[in-house]
Structures are given as C-alpha cells and as structure tokens.
N, CA and C atoms as a LAMMPS dump frame, in Angstrom:
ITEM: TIMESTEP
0
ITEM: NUMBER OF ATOMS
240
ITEM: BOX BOUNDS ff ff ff
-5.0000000000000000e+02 5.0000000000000000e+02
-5.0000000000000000e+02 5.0000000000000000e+02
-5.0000000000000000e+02 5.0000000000000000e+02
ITEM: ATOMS id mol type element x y z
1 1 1 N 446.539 128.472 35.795
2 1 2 C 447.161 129.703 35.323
3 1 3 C 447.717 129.475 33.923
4 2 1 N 447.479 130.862 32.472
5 2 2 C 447.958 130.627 31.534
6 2 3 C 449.361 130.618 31.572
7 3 1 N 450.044 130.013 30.81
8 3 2 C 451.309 130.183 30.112
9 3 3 C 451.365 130.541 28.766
10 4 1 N 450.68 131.558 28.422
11 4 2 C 451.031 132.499 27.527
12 4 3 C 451.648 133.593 27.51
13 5 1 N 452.954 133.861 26.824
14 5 2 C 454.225 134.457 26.974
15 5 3 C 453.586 136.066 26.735
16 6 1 N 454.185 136.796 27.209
17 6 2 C 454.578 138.156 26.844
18 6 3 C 455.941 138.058 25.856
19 7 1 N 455.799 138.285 24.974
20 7 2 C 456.83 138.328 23.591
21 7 3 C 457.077 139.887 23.382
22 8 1 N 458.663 140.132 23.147
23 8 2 C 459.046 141.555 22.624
24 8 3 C 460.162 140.929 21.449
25 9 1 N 460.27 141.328 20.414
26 9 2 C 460.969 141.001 18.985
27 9 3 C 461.815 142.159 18.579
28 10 1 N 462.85 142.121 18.344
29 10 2 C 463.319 143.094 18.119
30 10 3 C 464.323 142.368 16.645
31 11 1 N 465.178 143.049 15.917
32 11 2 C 465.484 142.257 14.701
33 11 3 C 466.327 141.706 15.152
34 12 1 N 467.371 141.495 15.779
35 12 2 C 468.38 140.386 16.444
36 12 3 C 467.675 139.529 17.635
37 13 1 N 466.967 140.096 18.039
38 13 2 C 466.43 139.423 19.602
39 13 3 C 465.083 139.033 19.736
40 14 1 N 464.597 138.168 20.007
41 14 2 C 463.473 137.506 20.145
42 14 3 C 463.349 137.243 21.848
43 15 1 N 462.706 138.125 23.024
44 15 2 C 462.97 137.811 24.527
45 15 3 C 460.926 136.994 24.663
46 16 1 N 460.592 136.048 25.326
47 16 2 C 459.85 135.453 25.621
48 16 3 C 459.723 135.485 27.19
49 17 1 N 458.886 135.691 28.283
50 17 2 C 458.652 135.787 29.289
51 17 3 C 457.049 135.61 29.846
52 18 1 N 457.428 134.498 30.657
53 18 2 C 455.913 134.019 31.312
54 18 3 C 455.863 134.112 32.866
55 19 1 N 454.899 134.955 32.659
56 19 2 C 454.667 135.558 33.982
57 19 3 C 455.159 136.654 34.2
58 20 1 N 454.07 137.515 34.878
59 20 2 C 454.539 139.419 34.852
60 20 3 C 455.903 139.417 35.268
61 21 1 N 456.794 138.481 36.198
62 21 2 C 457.777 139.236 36.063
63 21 3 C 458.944 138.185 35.64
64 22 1 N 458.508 137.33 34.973
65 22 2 C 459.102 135.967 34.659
66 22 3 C 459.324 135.086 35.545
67 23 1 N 458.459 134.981 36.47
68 23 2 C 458.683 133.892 37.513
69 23 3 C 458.455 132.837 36.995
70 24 1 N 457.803 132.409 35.709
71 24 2 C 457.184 131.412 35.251
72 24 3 C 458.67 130.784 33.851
73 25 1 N 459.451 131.241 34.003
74 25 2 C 460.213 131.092 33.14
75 25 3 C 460.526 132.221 31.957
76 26 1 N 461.308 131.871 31.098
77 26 2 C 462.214 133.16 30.231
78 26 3 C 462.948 132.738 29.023
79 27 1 N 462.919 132.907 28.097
80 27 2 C 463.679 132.478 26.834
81 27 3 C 463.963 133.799 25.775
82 28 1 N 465.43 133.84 26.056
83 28 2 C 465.948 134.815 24.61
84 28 3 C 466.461 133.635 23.671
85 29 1 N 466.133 134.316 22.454
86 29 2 C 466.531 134.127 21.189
87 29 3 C 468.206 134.879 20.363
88 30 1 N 468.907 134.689 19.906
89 30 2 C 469.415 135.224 18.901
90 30 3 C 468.984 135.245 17.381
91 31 1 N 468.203 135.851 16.784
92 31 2 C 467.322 135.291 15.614
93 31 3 C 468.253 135.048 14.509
94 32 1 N 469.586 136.094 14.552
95 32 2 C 470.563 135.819 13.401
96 32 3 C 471.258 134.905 13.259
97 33 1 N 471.984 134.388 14.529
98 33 2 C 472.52 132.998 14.736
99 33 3 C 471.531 132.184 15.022
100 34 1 N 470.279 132.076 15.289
101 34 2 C 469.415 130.951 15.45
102 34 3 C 468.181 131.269 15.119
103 35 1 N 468.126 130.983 13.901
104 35 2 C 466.663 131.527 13.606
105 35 3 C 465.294 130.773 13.418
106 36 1 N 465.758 129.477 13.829
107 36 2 C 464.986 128.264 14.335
108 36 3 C 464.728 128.232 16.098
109 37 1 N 465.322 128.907 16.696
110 37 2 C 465.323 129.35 18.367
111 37 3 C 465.024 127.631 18.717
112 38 1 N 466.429 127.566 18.315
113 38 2 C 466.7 126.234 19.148
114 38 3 C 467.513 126.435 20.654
115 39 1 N 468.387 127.323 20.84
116 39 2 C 468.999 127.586 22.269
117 39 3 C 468.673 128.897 22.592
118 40 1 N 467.997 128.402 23.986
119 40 2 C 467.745 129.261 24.786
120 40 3 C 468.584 130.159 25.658
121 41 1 N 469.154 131.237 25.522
122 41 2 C 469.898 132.387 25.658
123 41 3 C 469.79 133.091 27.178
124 42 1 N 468.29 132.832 27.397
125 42 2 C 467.773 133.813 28.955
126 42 3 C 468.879 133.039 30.135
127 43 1 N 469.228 132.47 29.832
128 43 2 C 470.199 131.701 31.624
129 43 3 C 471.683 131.76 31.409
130 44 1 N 471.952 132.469 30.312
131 44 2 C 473.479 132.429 30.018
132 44 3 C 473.545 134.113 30.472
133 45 1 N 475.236 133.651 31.798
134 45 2 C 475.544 134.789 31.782
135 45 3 C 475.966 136.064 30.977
136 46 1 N 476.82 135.748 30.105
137 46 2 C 476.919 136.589 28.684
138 46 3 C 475.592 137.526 28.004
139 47 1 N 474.92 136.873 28.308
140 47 2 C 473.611 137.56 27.916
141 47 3 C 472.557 138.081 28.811
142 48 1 N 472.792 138.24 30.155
143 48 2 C 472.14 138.86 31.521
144 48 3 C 471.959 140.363 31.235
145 49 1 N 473.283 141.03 30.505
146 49 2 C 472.873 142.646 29.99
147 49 3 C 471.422 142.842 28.986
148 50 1 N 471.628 141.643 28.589
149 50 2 C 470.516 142.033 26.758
150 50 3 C 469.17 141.617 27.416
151 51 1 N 469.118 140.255 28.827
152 51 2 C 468.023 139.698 29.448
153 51 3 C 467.611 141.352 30.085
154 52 1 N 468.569 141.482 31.044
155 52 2 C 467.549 143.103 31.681
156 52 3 C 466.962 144.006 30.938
157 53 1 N 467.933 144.319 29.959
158 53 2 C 467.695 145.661 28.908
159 53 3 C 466.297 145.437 28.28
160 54 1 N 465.998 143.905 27.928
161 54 2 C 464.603 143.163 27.361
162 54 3 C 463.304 143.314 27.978
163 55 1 N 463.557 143.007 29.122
164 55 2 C 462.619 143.116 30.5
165 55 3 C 462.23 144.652 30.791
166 56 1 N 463.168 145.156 30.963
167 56 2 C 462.707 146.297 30.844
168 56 3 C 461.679 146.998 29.632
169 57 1 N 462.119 146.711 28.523
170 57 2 C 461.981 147.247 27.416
171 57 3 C 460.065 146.319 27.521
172 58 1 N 460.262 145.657 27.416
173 58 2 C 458.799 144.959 27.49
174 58 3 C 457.447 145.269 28.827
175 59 1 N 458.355 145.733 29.627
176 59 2 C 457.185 146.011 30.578
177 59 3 C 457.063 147.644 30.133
178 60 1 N 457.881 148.809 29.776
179 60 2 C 457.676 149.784 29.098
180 60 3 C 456.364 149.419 27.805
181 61 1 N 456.628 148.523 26.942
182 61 2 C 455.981 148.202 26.27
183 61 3 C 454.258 147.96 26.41
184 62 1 N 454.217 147.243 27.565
185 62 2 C 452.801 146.689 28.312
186 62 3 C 452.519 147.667 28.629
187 63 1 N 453.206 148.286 29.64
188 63 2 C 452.545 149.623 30.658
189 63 3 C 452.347 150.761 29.619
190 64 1 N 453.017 151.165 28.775
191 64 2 C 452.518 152.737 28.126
192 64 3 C 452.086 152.406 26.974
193 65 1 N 452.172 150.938 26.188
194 65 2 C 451.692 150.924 24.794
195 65 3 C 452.347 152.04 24.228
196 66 1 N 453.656 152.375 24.515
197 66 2 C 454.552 153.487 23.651
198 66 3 C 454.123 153.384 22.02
199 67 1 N 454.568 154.444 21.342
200 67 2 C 454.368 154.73 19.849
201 67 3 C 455.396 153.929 19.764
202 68 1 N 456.369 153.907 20.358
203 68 2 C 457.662 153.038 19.648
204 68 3 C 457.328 151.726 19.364
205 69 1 N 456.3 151.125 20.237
206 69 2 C 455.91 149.959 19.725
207 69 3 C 455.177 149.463 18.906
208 70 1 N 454.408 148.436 18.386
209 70 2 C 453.795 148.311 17.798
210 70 3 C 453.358 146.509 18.774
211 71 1 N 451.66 146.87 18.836
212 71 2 C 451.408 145.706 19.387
213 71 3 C 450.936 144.496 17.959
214 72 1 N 451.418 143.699 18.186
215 72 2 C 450.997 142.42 17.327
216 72 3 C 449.569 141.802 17.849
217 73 1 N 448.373 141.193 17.117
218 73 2 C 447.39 140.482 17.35
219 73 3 C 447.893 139.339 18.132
220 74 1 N 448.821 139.012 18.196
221 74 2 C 449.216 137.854 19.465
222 74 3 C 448.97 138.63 20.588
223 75 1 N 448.524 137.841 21.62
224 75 2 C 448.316 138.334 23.496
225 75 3 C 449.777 138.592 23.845
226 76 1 N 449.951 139.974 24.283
227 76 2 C 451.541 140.12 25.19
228 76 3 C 452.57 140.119 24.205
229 77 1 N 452.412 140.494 22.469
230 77 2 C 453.227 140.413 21.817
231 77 3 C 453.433 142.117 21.928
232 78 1 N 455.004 142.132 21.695
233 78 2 C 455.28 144.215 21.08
234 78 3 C 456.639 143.818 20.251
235 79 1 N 455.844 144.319 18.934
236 79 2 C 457.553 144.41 18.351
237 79 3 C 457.859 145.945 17.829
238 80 1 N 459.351 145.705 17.964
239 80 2 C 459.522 147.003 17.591
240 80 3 C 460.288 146.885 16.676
C-alpha cells in the first residue's frame, strides 16, 4: 500500500494525511512558526480544533473538487 499523502495547504497551515481517513498517520504544520516543518502539530491537543477543521476541509476538497480549491499536480494535493 502507497504512502502518498493527501496534502491541503492553506497559508498558515500545511495538514498532511495518509490514508483516506488517516489511519496511516497525520502531520500538521505551522508554516509561520515553522517553515522548515520540523514539529509535527497533528497529536498535540491544542491543535485537535485546526486537525478536524483540516480533515474536514480536505475530504470536501477530494470529494467535490470545489472551485474554492485549487488542485496542485502533486497526487492528493488542494491548496487553497
């Protein structure tokens, strides 16, 4: 099985997720404070609101290919 991420980018947030529903693992970014995405953000409670809101926002993304998005030539990338 691949481990190639579904990626959603947003200008503060960078959310990474492998596997349709992240069973395969999960990594948020802060891009402003870390813009080398050296710490991984997805397992900190503090950040469980911005992890759902992400998840959500990315499977919206997959499933309707919304105008709001914009898909990137990367596999499973949407930035908005």
């Amino acid at each position: 099985m691949s481990l190639v991420p579904s990626l959603l980018r947003e200008d503060r947030w960078a959310y990474l997720q492998y596997g349709e529903d992240a069973s395969r693992g999960q990594e948020l970014f802060d891009m402003h404070a870390d813009p080398n995405q050296f710490t991984n953000l997805a397992e900190s409670n503090e950040r469980a609101n911005e992890v759902r809101r992400l998840q959500s926002k990315l499977k919206l993304c997959q499933i309707d290919n919304s105008p709001q998005f914009s898909i990137s030539r990367l596999p499973g990338a949407c930035i908005q």
